[in-house]
C-alpha distance (Angstrom), angle and dihedral (degrees) to the residues before:
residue distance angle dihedral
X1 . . .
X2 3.89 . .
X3 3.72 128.5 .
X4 3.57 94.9 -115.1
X5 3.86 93.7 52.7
X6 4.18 117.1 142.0
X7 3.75 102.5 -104.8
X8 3.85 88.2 -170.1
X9 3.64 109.0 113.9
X10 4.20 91.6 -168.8
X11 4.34 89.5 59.1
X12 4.00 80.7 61.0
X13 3.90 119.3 92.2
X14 3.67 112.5 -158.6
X15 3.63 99.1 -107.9
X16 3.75 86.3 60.2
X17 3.17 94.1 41.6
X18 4.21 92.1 59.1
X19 3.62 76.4 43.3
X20 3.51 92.1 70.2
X21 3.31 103.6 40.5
X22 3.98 90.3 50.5
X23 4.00 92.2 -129.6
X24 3.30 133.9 121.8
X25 3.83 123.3 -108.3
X26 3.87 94.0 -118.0
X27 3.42 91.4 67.9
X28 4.06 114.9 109.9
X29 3.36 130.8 -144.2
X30 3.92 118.9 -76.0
X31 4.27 85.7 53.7
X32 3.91 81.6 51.1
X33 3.53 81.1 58.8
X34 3.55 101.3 42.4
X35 3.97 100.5 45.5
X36 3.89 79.7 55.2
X37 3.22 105.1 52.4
X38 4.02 88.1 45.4
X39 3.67 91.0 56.4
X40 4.30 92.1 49.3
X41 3.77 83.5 50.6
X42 3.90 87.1 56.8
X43 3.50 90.5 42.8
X44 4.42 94.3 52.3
X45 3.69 90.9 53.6
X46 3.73 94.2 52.4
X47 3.58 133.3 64.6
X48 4.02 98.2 -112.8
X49 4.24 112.2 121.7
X50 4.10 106.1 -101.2
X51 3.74 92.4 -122.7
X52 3.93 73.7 94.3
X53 3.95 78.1 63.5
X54 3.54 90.5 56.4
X55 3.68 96.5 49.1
X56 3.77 94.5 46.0
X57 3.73 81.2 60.1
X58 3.46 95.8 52.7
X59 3.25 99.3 56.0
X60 3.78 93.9 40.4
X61 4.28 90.7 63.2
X62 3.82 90.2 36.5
X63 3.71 88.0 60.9
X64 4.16 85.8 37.5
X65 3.78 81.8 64.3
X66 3.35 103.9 38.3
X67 4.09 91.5 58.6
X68 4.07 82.8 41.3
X69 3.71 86.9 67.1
X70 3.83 101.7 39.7
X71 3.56 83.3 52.9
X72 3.81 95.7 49.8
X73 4.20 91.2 44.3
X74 4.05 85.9 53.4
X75 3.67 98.2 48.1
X76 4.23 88.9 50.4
X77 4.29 91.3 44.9
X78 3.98 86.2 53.6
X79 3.77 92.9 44.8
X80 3.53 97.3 42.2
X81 3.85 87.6 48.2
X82 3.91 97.4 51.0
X83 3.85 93.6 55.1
X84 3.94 91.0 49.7
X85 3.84 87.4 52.3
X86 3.71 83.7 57.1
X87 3.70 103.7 42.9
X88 4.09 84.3 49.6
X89 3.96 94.3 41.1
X90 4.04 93.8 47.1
X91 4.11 117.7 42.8
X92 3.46 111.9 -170.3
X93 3.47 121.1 -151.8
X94 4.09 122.7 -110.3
X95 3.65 99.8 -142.7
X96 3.73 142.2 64.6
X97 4.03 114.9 -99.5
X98 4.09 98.1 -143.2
X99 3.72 84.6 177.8
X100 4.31 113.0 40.7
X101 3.74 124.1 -177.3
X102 3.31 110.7 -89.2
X103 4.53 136.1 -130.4
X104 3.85 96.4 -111.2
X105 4.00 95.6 37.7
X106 3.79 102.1 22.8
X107 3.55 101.4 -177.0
X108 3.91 116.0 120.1
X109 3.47 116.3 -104.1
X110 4.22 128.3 -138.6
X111 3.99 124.3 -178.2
X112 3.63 128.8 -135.4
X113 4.03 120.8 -156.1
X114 3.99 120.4 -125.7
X115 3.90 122.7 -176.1
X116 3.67 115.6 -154.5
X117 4.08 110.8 -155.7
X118 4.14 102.3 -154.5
X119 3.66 110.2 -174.4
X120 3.75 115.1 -173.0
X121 3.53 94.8 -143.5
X122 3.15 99.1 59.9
X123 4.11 99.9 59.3
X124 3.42 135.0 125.5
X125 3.84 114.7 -72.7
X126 3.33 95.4 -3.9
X127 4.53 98.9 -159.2
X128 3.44 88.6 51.0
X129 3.68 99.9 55.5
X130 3.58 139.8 44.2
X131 3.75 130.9 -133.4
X132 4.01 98.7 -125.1
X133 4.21 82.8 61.9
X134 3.54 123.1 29.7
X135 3.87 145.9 120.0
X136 3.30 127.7 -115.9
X137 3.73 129.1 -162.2
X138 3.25 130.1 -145.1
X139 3.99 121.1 -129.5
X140 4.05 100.4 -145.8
X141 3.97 111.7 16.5
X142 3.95 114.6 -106.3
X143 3.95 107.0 -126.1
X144 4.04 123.7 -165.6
X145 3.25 92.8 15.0
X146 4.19 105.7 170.1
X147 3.75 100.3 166.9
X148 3.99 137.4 34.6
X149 3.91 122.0 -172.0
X150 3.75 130.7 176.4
X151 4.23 100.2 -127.2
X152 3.32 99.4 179.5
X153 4.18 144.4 -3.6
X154 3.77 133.3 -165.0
X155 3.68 107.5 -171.5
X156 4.42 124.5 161.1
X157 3.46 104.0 -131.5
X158 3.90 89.9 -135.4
X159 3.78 100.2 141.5
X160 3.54 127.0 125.8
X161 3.76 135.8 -109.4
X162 3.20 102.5 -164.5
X163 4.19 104.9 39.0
X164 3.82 137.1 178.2
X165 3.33 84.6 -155.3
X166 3.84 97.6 55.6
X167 3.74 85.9 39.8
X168 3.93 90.2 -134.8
X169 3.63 90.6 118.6
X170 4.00 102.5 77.1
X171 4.33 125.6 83.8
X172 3.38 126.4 175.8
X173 4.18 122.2 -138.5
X174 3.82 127.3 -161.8
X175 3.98 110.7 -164.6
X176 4.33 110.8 -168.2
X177 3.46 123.3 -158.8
X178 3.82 99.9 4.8
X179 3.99 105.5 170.5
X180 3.62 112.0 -106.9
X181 3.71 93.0 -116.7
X182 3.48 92.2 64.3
X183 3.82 87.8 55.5
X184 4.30 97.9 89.0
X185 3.99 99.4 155.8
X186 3.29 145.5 -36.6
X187 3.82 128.9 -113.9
X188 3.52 143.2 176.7
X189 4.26 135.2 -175.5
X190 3.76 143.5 134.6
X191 3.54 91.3 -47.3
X192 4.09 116.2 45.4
X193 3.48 133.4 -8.0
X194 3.39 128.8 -139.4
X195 4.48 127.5 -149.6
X196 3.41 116.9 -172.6
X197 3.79 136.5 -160.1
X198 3.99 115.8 -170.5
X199 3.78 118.6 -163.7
X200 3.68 136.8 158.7
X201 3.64 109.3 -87.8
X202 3.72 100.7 6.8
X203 3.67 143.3 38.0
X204 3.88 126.0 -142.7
X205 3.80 117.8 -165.8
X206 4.19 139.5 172.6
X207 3.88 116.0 -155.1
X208 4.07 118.6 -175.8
X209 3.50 105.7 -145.4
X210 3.95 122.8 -154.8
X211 3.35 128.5 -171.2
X212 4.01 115.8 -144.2
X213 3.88 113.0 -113.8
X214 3.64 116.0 -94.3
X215 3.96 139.5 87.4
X216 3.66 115.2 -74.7
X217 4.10 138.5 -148.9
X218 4.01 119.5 -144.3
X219 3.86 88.8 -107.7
X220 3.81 92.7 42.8
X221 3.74 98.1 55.6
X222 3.48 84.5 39.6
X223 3.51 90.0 66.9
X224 4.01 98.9 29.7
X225 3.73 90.8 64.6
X226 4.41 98.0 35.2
X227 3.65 96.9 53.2
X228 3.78 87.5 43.5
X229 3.70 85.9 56.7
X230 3.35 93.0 51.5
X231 3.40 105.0 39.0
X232 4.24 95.9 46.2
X233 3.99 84.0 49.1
X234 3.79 118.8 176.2
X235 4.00 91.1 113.5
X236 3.33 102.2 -34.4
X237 3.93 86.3 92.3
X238 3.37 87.6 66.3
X239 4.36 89.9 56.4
X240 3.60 119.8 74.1
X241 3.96 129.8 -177.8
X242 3.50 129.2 -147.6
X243 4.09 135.1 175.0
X244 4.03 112.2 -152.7
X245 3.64 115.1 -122.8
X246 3.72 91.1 -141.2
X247 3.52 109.8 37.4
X248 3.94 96.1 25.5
X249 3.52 90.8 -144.6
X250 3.83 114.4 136.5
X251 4.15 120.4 -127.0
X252 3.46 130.4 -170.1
X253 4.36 122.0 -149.1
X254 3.94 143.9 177.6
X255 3.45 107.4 -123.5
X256 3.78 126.6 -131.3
X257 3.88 144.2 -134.9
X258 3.92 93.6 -83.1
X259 4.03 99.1 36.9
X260 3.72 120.1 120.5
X261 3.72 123.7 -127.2
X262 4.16 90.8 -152.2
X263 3.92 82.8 -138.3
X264 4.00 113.9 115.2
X265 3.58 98.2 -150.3
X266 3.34 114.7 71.2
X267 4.13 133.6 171.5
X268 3.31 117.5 -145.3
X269 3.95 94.5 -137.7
X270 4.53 73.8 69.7
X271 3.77 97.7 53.8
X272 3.62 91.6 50.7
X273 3.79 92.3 51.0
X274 3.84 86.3 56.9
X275 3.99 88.3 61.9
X276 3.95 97.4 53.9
X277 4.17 79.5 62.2
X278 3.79 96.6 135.1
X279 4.11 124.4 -176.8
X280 3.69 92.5 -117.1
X281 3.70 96.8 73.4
X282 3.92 120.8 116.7
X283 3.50 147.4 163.0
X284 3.83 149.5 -167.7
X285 3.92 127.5 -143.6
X286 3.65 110.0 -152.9
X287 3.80 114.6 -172.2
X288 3.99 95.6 -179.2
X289 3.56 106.7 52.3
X290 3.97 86.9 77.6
X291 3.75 89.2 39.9
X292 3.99 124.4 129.1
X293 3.69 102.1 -113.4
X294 3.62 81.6 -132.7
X295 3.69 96.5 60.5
X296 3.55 139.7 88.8
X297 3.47 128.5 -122.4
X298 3.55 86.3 -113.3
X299 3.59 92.2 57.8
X300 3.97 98.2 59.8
X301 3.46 137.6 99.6
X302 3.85 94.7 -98.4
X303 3.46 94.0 54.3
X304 3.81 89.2 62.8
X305 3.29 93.7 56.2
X306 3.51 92.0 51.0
X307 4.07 106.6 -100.8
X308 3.85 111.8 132.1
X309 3.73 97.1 -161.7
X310 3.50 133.0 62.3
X311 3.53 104.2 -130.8
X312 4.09 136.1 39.3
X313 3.73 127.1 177.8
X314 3.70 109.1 -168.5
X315 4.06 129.1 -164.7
X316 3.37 113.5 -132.0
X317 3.91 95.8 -155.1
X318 3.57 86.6 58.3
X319 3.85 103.1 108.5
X320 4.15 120.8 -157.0
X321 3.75 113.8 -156.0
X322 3.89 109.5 -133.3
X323 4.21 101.5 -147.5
X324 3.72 92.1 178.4
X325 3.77 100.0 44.1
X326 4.41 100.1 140.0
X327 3.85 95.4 -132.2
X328 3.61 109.3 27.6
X329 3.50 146.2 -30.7
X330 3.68 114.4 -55.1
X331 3.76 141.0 -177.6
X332 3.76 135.4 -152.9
X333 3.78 120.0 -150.1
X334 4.17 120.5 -145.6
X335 4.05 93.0 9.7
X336 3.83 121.1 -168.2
X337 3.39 119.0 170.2
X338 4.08 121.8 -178.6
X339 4.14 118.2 -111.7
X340 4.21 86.9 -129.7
X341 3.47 134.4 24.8
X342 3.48 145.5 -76.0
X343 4.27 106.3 -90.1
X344 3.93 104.9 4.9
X345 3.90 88.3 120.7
X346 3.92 92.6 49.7
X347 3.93 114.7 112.6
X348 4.07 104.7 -77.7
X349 3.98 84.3 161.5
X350 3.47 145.4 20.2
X351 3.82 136.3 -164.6
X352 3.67 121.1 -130.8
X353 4.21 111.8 -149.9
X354 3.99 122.0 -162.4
X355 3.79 116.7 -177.3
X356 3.69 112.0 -163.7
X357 3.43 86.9 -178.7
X358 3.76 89.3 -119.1
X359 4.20 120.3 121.7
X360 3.78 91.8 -158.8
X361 4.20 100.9 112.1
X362 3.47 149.9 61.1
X363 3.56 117.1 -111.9
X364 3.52 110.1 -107.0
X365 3.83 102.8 -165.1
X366 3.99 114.3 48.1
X367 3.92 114.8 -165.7
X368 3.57 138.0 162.6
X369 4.03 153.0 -169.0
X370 3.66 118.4 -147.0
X371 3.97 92.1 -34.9
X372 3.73 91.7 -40.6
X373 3.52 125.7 119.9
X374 3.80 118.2 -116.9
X375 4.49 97.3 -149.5
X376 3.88 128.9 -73.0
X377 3.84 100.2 -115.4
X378 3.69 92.7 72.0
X379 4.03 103.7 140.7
X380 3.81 112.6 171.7
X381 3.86 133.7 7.8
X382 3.94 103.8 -135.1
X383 3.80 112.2 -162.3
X384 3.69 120.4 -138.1
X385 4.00 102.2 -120.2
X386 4.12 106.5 149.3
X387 3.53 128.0 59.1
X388 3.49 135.3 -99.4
X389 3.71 115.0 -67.1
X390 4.05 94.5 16.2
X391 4.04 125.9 99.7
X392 3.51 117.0 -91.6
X393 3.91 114.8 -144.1
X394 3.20 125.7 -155.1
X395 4.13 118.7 -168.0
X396 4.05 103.0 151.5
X397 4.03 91.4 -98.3
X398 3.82 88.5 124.0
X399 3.89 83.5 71.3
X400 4.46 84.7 -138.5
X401 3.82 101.4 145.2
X402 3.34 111.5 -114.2
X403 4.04 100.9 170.9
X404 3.92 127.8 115.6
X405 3.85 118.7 -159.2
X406 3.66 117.8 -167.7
X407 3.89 121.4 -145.3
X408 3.96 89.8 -121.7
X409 3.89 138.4 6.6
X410 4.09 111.9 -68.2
X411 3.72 140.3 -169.2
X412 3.39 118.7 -122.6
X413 3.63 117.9 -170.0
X414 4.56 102.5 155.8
X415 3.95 136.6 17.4
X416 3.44 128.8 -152.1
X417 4.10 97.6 -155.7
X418 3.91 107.6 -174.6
X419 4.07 131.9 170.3
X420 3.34 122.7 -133.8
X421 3.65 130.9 169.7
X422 4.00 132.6 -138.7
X423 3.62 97.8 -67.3
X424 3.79 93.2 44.2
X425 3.58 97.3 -100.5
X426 3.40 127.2 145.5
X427 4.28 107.4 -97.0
X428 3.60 99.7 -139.2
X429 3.66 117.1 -149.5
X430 3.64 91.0 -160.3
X431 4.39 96.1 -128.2
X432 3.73 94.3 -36.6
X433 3.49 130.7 122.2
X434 3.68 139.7 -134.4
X435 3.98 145.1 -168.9
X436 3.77 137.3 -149.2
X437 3.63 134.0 164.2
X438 3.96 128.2 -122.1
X439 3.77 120.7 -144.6
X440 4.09 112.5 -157.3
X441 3.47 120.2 -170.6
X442 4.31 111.9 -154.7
X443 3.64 140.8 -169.5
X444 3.71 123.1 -130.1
């Protein structure tokens, strides 16, 4: 080495650098170090200045760190490249297996989808049947079925209200001291029957009221049940009904020389009843005397028109100031007015039940009456959300499960699909038909 010799390790590439140190480049790192430290020991037992030391240093850690690094890169590359080989040698799959193989059979396991149309009109022996309780069979068998779900359900929301059949269409009235002249006959059909008791001064009487099947506004039943009042006569002119636009609560009030009947065609043998009024006239509205024994008290016709108890008596000389009356001040004689309103208790839901005649699930829906249990093939909870004679559609939006999964694979051959509403009663679409759509999930 000369005097004037570059001391500046940096100026140095590392072929030069190898150069210098007269080694070859596949050398690693302790001969680094030892063809150094030979080359100092030339250096102390000369006469050159030991910032040739230093440099000899220099270039011994810069190619310390140099191999450091190679080192570093090759440990990454061979990392990097074992977890591709595993990402390429193992493909996982994307989606959830609902149904994996199993110990005993351990072959994996993929679903198919079937959708099962069911048309109520189109069921065995149609006149013999109806379409809220039928059973419907299957052309070809469905095998390994694991999952049922109601996909769809077109249903006319043509049930009644007020139904003979539920028996919550029926009230009993009992009118005291009626004045004889208001007594003109009595009559009895289909509809209402009519007892009388005739005494001297006074006149006691019982009417059973029914209201015709069908589905009812306020101002319809309103009308329904006054011009049957009127109309029937022999006291129950003297009753009239009325539902509250605000509140919806239904009332029930004697009427008084000055009230209108809202009928145009009037006798006069009917006004002059309205005179012989007198302030000892009462009644009592009994809503379980006509009552399925069967029945709740929630299931009668009082409840639907929003009385909670079964029984009122009301004094007709009992006067109810009316502070909001539009004209003038008014008052209404022998005033009952129900705790809830009129239709709360009608059908806002309904449950629809399929029995595959399979015992191989959990029920998925649990619901109950008064601690008794409504059936265990309930599938779906349909809410009520068109009016009365419109279609109600059904498409899953309401987000109500309506899925059965069974703890194994099935066959399902038949379905006995029947409609029952909240109190597990038979819906009765009075002779029409519906349609719904059954989606079965299988293994093959």
């Amino acid at each position: 080495m000369s005097v004037n010799f570059d001391l500046d390790v940096t100026n140095y590439s590392i072929d030069e650098i190898y150069t210098i140190l007269n080694i070859e480049k596949t050398k690693d790192i302790p001969q680094i170090k030892q063809r150094v430290n030979a080359l100092i020991d030339e250096i102390k037992n000369g006469e050159i200045d030991y910032n040739y030391v230093v440099f000899l240093k220099n270039i011994e850690q810069r190619l310390i760190d140099l191999r450091h690094e190679e080192d570093t890169k090759e440990q990454i590359k061979i990392y990097a490249d074992k977890i591709l080989n595993e990402k390429i040698n193992s493909i996982e799959e994307t989606y959830i297996n609902k149904y994996p193989k199993g110990d005993i059979n351990p072959i994996k396991r993929n679903i198919v989808t079937q959708v099962i149309n069911i048309d109520s009109l189109f069921r065995t022996n149609y006149a013999a049947t109806d379409a809220d309780n039928f059973i419907y069979t299957l052309i070809n068998p469905i095998n390994k079925v694991v999952s049922m779900r109601l996909s769809s359900l077109e249903i006319p929301n043509i049930w009644y209200g007020f139904s003979k059949f539920r028996n919550n269409n029926k009230f009993c009235v009992r009118l005291f001291n009626i004045p004889q002249i208001a007594m003109s006959h009595t009559t009895s059909n289909e509809n209402y029957s009519i007892t009388s008791t005739m005494e001297f001064n006074c006149v006691s009487v019982e009417h059973t009221i029914v209201i015709p099947d069908g589905n009812y506004s306020s101002t319809e039943l309103e009308d329904t049940l006054n011009n049957y009042f009127i109309n029937i006569g022999n006291g129950l002119q003297y009753l009239k009904f009325e539902i509250d636009s605000y509140t919806g609560k239904s009332s029930f009030y004697l009427r008084r020389i000055g009230d209108t009947y809202d009928i145009k065609e009037m006798s006069k043998e009917m006004i002059a009843m309205e005179a012989h009024n007198t302030p000892e006239l009462c009644y009592e509205l009994d809503f379980a005397k006509e009552q399925n024994i069967n029945n709740n008290i929630e299931e009668n016709c009082g409840w639907t028109l929003g009385f909670r108890k079964s029984d009122y008596i009301i004094n007709g000389s009992v006067v109810t100031p009316d502070y909001f009356a539009k004209k003038e001040l008014s008052s209404r004689y022998g005033l009952i007015t129900s705790e809830g309103a009129y239709g709360t208790s009608l059908n806002n839901y309904f449950f629809i039940c399929v029995n595959d005649y399979n015992n191989n699930y959990k029920n998925s829906i649990i619901s109950d009456k008064n601690a008794s249990y409504l059936g265990d093939s309930i599938l779906g909870r349909i809410a009520i959300s068109s009016p009365s004679n419109t279609i109600l559609n059904d498409n899953g939006s309401d987000r109500i499960f309506k899925t059965r999964e069974y703890f194994g694979p099935v066959n399902i051959d038949k379905l006995k699909i029947s409609l029952i509403d909240k109190y597990g009663k038979r819906l009765m679409l009075n002779k029409n038909d519906f349609s719904m759509t059954l989606e079965m999930e299988q293994v093959y």
